[in-house]
N, C-alpha and C positions, 0 to 999 in steps of 0.2 A: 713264923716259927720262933720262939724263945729261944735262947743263945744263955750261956754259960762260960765263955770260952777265959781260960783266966789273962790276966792283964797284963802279963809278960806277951803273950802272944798280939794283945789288942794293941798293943804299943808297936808291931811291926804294921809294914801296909798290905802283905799278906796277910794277916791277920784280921787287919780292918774291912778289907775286899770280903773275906770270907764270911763274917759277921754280917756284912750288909747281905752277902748273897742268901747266905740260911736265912736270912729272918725275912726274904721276898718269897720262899718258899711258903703255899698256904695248905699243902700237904692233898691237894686236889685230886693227885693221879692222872690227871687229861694224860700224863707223858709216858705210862706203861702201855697206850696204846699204841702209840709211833716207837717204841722200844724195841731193837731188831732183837736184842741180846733177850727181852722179858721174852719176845715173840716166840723166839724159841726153846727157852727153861723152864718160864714159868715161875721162877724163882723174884720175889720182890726183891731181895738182895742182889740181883741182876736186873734191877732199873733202876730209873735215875734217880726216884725216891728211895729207893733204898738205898742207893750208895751213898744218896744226900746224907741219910741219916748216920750210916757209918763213918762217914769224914767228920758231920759234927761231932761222935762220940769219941768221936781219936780227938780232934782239935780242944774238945772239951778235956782231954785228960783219963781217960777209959784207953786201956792197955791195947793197943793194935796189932791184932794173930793175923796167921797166914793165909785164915778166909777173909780180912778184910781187903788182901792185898789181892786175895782170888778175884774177885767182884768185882774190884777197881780195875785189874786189868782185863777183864771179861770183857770192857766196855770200851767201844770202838770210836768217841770221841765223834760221832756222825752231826749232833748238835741235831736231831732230827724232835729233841725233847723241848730244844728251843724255840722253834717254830710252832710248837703247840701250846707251849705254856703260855695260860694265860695271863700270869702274872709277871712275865720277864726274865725268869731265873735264869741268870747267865753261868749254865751247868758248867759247862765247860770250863769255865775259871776256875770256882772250885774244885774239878778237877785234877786239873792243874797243881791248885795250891795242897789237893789233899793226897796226891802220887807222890811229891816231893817230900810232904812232911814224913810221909809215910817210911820212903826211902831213908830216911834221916834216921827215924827212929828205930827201924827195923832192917837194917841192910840187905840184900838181896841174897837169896843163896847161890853160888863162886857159880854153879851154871848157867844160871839166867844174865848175871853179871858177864860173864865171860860173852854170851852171845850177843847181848848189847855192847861189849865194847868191839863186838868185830865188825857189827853191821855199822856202829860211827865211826871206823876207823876205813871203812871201804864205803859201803854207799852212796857218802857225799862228795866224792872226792872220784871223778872221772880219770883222773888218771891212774887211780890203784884198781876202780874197779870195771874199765873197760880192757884192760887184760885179761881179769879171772873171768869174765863173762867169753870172751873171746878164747879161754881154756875150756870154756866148759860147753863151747858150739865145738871146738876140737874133737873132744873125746864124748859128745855126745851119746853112741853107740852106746857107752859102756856106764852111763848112767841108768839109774833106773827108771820107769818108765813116766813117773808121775813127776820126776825133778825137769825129767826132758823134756815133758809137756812145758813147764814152766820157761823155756831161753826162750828168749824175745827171736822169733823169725829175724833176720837181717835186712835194713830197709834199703830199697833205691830213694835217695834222700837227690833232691833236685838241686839245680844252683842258685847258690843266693844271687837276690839281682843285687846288681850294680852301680841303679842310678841312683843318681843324688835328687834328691826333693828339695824342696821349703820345708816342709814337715818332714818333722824326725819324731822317731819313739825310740826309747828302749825296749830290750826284751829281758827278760831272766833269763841264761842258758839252761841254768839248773843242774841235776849232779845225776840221778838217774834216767830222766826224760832223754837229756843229752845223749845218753851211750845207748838205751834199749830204741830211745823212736825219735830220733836226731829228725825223722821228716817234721814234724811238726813244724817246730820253731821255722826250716826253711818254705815249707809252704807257707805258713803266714806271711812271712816278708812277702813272699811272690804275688799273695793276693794286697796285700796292702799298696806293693809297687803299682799293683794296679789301678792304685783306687787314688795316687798320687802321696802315698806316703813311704818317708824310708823306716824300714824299722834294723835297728844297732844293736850289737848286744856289746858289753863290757866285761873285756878279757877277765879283769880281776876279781871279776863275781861270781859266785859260784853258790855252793848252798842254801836255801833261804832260815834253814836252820829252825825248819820244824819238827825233824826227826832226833834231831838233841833236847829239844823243850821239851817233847812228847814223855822221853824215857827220863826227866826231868834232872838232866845234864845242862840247868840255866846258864852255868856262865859260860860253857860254851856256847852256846846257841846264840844268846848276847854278844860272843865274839865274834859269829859269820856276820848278823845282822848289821856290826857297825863296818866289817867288812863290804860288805852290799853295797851300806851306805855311804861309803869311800868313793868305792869302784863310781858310783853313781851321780854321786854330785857335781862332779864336773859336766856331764851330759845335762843335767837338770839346769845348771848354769848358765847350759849355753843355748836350752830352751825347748828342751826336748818335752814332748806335750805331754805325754803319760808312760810310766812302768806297765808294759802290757805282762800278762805273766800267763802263760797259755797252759798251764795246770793247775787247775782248780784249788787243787792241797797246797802248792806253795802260794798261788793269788789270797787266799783266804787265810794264811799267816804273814803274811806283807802287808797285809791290808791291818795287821795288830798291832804292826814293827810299833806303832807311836804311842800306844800301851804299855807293851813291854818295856819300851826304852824310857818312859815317864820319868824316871826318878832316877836319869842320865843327866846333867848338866849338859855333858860336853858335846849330846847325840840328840834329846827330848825334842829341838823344836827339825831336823833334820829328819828326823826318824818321824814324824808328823806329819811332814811335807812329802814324805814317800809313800806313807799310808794312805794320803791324800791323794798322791797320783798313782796308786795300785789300780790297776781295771783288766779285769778278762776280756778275751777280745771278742765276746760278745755283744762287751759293753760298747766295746769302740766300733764294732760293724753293725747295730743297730741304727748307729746314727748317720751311718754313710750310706750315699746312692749305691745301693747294690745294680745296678743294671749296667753301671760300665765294666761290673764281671763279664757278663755276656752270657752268664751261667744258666741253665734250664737244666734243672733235676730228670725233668723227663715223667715225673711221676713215680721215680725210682720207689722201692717199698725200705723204709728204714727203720729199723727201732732204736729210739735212742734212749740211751742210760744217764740223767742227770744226777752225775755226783754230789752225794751228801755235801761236799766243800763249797758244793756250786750253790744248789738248791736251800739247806741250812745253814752253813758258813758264812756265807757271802749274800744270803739272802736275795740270788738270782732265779726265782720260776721262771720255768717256759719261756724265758730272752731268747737263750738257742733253739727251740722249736719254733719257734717265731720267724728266725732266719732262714733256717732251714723249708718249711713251708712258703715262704715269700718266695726262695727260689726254685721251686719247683718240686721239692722235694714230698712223698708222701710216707706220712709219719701211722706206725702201724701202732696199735693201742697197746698198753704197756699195766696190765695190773701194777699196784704198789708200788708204782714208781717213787715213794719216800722212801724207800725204805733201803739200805745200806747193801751194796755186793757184797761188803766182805774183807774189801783190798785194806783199807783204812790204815794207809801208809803201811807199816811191818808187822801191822797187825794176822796177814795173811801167813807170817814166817814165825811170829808169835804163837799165836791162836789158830792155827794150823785146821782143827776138825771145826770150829763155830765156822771159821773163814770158807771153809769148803762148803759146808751147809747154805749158809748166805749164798755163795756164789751160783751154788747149782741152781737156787729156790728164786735167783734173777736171773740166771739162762731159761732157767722155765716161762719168768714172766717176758721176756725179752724175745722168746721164741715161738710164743704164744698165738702172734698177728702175723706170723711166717714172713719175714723180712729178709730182703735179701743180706744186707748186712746191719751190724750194727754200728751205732756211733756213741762216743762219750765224751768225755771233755777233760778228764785227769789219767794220767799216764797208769798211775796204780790201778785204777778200774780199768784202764785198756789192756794191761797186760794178767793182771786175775780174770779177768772175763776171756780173755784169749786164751789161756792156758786152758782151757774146758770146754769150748765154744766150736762149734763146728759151720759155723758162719764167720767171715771178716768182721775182724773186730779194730776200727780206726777212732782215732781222733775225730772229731766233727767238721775240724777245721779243713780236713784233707777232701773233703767234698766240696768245698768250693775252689779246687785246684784240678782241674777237667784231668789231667794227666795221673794225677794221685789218688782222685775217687773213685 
């Protein structure tokens, strides 16, 4: 693709990212067919070539109205166009760089603004927003019926073990995983203890600060990041093996931190060394003897739902079907499984009708091979798919904890 872009812009590194990304574009299309958002409109302006083409003609200098900014936020960030392209387009950076400019040049109107600064001023932060969650299992009654579906059931979360290893890991607490599905993070320690490793999490850490880059709030996001990075380098010093991050959506932005922080002096090679050791912990239980679990599925019937962060993010297929089958587990056939629920971080509280549509059209595919329950691997799809689901809907990882599956 030809480029135009004028040379105030090509002088920035957002600039130059973006330039190289358009012109790897060779205008092919493979990516309107893994497109959830084309899948359902129809509309070129709601795939990825076409919003390609809208961010180049904003970055070129062409006035940007309020359907380019419709389009842009149409688009659920699943990276499901990068896994097909054949030429490598790294959509999602431009993305990225084409929300923010966007936001620059055209402010948001006071609604939208306002609803964004509630959701970063609570969501990432467990302590402002495990009260109002805990107000709103209160008065549940008096909500309406479809918000109600949405509270996170309340979990029996097990105890973390207590031994000490040779092997240590971190974990990510994380800011909403923590308050709506707290078992997660503690079954994994439990099964890791099992397996002879300790896994830690570090008080000081908290957000991985995807949901501020997303709404492209960069220097804050930048601010949790080197926060993380803080929290964590002492554990890494003293030789902790890997950052496990047991949600898909923050593992697949952890896994960036040494991008984003590039043209950081004070953070570039630290924030590298962490992306470095970012791993889902499917990553990390593929590689261990699973039979000192002692675990046998039984042939149980599962469908599982491989989140877009896992499968196109993170560029992990079928690792977790892989474990799941090795233990006994039997995995029920799943239509379309590229193709996005819906959750896509706040995109569900954003894009409220597309989100609902996705969501229904993977309860269909999900429910399809009649399974007893389902499983997935990022908290946002466990809890969008739960909200509609009339099957258990868990984490993956709670199935290899006999008491939690």
């Amino acid at each position: 693709m030809q480029t135009r872009l004028p040379e105030s812009l090509l002088a920035t590194a957002a600039g130059q990212e973006a330039d190289a990304i358009l012109r790897s574009c060779v205008h092919c299309g493979f990516c309107t067919a893994t497109c959830p958002t084309y899948q359902l409109l129809g509309d070129e302006l709601d795939s990825p070539r076409g919003r390609i083409y809208l961010i180049k003609q904003m970055l070129e200098g062409d006035e940007a109205g309020t359907h380019t900014r419709q389009h842009l936020d149409r688009c659920l960030s699943c990276r499901a166009c990068e896994t097909t392209c054949p030429s490598g387009v790294v959509y999602h950076r431009l993305l990225d760089i084409g929300r923010e400019e966007l936001d620059r040049r055209l402010p948001r109107p006071h609604s939208q603004r306002l609803l964004q600064r509630a959701l970063r001023l609570t969501l990432p932060y467990p302590r402002r927003f495990k009260p109002l969650l805990g107000l709103g299992r209160g008065f549940a009654r008096l909500l309406p019926a479809g918000l109600r579906r949405k509270l996170p059931p309340v979990q029996n979360v097990p105890a973390w073990p207590t031994t000490t290893h040779a092997r240590r890991m971190l974990a990510l607490a994380g800011c909403v995983q923590s308050v709506t599905t707290p078992a997660t993070n503690a079954v994994t320690a439990r099964v890791l203890d099992r397996l002879g490793i300790q896994l830690i999490e570090a008080p000081a850490a908290g957000c991985c600060g995807a949901m501020s880059h997303h709404f492209a709030a960069g220097d804050e996001a930048r601010a949790m990041m080197r926060r993380n990075i803080d929290a964590w380098w002492p554990h890494i010093e003293q030789g902790a093996e890997v950052i496990l991050v047991t949600a898909s959506g923050c593992g697949a932005f952890v896994k960036e931190y040494g991008k984003l922080l590039a043209d950081d002096p004070a953070y570039a090679d630290k924030a590298a060394r962490v992306s470095e050791l970012a791993r889902d912990p499917a990553e990390v239980l593929q590689q261990e003897d699973l039979a000192a679990l002692g675990l046998d599925g039984g042939g149980r019937r599962v469908a599982y739902h491989p989140p877009c962060t896992l499968q196109h993010g993170q560029q992990l297929p079928e690792i977790v079907e892989g474990i799941l089958t090795r233990l006994g587990y039997q995995l029920t056939p799943v239509p379309d499984k590229h193709l996005c629920c819906g959750s896509a971080g706040t995109y569900s509280i954003t894009q409220p009708a597309l989100a609902a549509q996705l969501r229904d059209n993977k309860l269909a595919a999900l429910d399809s091979g009649g399974p007893e329950l389902i499983a997935t691997a990022n908290v946002g799809c466990q809890l969008h798919l739960q909200s509609e689901s009339d099957r258990p809907v868990r984490h993956w990882i709670e199935l290899l904890e006999p008491e939690a599956g």
